[in-house]
N, C-alpha and C positions, 0 to 999 in steps of 0.2 A: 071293586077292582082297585088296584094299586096302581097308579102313574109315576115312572120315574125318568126323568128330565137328567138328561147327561150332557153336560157339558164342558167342555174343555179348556183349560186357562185360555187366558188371552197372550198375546205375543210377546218374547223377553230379546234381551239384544241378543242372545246366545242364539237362539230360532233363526232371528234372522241371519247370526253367523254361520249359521247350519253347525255347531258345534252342540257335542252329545252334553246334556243336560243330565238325565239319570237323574238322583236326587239331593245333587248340589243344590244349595238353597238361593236361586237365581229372582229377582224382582220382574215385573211385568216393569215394558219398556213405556214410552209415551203411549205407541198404535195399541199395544196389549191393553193399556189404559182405555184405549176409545174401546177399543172391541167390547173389554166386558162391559160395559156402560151401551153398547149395542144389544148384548143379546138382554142384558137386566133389563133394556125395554123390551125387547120383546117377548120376555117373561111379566112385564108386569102387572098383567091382568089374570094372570094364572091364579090358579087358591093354593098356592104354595104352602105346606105347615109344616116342612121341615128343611135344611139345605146344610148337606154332611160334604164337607172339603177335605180335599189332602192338606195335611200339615205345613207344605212347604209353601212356601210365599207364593207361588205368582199361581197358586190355587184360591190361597186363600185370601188373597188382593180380588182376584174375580169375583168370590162367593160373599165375598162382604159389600160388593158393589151390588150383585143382584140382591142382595138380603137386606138393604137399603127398602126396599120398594115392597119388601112386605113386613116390617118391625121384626124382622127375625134376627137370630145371629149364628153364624156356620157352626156346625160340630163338626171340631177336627180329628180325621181318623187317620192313624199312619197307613192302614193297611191299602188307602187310597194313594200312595207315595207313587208314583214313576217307579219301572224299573230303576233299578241298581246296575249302572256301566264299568263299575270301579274304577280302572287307570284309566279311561278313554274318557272318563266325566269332564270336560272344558276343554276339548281337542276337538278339530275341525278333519274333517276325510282328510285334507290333504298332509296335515299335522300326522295322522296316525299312519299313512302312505307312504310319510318320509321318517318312519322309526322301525322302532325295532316288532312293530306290530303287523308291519306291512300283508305278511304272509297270513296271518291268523285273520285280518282283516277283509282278506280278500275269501277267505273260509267261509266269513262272516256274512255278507253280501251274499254267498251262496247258497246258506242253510244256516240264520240266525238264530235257529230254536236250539243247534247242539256246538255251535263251534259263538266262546263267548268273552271277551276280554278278562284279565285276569282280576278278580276278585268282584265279580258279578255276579248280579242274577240270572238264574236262568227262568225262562217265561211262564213254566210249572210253577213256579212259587208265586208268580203275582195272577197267576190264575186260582191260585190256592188262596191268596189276599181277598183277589174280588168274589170267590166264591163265600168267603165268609162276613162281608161288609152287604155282599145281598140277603146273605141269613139275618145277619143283624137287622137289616133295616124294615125287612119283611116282617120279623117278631113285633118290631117296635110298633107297623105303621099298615096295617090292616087292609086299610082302604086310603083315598084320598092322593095326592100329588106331594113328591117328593123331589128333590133337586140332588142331584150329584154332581160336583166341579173337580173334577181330577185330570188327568195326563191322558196324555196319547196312546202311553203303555196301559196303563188303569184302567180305562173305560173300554177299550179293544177288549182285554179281560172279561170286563163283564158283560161286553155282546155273547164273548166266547159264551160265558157261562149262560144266560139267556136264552144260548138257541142252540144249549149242550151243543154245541161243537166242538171236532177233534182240534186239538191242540195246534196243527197246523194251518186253522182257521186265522188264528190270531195275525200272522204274515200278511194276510189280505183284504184288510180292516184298514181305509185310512179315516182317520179324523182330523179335521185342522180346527187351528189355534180359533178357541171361541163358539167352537159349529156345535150346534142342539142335534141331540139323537135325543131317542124316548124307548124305555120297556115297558110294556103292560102287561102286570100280572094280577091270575085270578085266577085262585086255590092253588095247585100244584101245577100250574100252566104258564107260561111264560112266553113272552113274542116281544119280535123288535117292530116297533110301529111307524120310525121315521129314524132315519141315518144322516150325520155328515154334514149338514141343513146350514147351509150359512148365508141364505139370502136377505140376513138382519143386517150383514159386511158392506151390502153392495147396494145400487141405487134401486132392485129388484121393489117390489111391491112385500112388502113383510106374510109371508104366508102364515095363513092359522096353523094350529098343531092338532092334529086328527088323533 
């Protein structure tokens, strides 16, 4: 069986500005700093033997923290990148409320799979990403435990893709900044075994991973 450990950067100042990120190349902030240094503990007893990052910094600031604690070092893959926001990338709701976006914006909010800022992705393609960064990593890695550090957009993907779900799954997938989900696959079968998990954040008792 294949384990694969999904985890999501830790927090950047744009997060906490609530301003669209997409894949501007944004640094984790101080707290994004504790977070990933949080969940790399509570990975670091895992047999980790591989950990595949998005390209962009505040992935790949995370995966180099937890890859601290097993002599590893991230393989960066673009097709783990964030969606693509185009003109909205470094604008906050209220920023794009008071332009000329206003109206498409509220389209957006309504039905983000078809109505999509101009010169963006749309959610078919980074489900097309993560379905081929799980082919990839499935050829590579057999058996054994695996780490994935990508985005909110990316990792949603690959629930999608994991529990073949319809496209409008992706909408009701939340992950926050740093929280461990896990897929377990074995042969042609695939399951999500733990979601969202971020009691490494808080004073909670650090739960095992089943």
């Amino acid at each position: 069986m294949l384990r694969l450990f999904l985890v999501r950067h830790g927090e950047t100042d744009w997060n906490q500005q609530m301003r669209f990120q997409g894949q501007t190349d944004v640094a984790l902030n101080a707290r994004g700093i504790e977070q990933a240094e949080a969940i790399a503990h509570r990975l670091h007893n895992q047999p980790i033997q591989a950990i595949y990052s998005s390209d962009l910094r505040r992935s790949l600031q995370t995966a180099q923290i937890i890859a601290r604690y097993h002599n590893l070092y991230p393989i960066p893959d673009a097709d783990l990148r964030e969606l693509c926001y185009g003109v909205w990338e470094g604008m906050s709701r209220d920023e794009i409320l008071a332009s000329e976006w206003a109206e498409l914006f509220e389209k957006y909010l309504q039905d983000s799979l078809r109505y999509r800022p101009p010169g963006a992705e749309y959610p078919e393609q980074i489900l097309e990403r993560s379905r081929r960064v799980l082919q990839r990593i499935r050829h590579e890695h057999r058996a054994g435990t695996v780490c994935i550090v990508g985005h909110g957009g990316s990792l949603r993907a690959l629930v999608c893709v994991a529990l073949s779900a319809p496209l409008e799954t992706f909408r009701h997938i939340r992950l926050d900044n740093a929280s461990l989900s896990a897929i377990e696959c074995r042969d042609d079968w695939t399951w999500v075994s733990l979601i969202n998990d971020t009691c490494h954040l808080t004073q909670e008792r650090v739960q095992p991973v089943i």
